[in-house]
Residue, then its C-alpha position, 0 to 999 in steps of 0.5 A: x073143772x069138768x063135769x062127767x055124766x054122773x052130774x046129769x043123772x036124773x036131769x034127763x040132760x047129757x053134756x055136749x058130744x060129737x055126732x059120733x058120740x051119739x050113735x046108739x043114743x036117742x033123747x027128747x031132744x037134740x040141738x046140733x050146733x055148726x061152729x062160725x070157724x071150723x067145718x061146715x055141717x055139710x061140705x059145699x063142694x059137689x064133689x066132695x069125697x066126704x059129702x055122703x058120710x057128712x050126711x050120713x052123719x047128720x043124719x045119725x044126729x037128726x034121728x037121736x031126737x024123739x021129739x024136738x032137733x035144733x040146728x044153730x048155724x051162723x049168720x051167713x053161711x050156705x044153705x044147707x038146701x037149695x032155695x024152693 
């Protein structure tokens, strides 16, 4: 069974999206999640071709949020900036 967005009308709640899905979009708050298996939220290579338009990307999510982000991460996986 899917839920649409229509479900969510007068919540102030909006089902899952991608980061892409949210540009234009701006809520009260944004949780951001980075699945265990899959890609990272930021590529660990310095050299990677993508890294700006990963962050780019992340960056268009952090900023959907009036008030509040959450970033989930699993246990374990790199920094996403070096240690102070």
């Amino acid at each position: 069974m899917s839920v649409g967005n229509e479900a969510f009308d007068g919540l102030g709640a909006r089902p899952l999206m991608t980061m892409d899905q949210s540009k234009g979009n701006e809520y009260d708050a944004v949780v951001i999640v980075e699945p265990r298996h899959g890609l990272p939220l930021l590529d660990p290579d310095p050299a990677s071709k993508t890294k700006e338009a990963d962050r780019r990307l992340l960056r268009v999510a952090i900023t959907r949020a009036r008030h509040l982000v959450v970033l989930v991460r699993p246990i374990g996986v790199l920094l996403l900036t070096p240690p102070a």
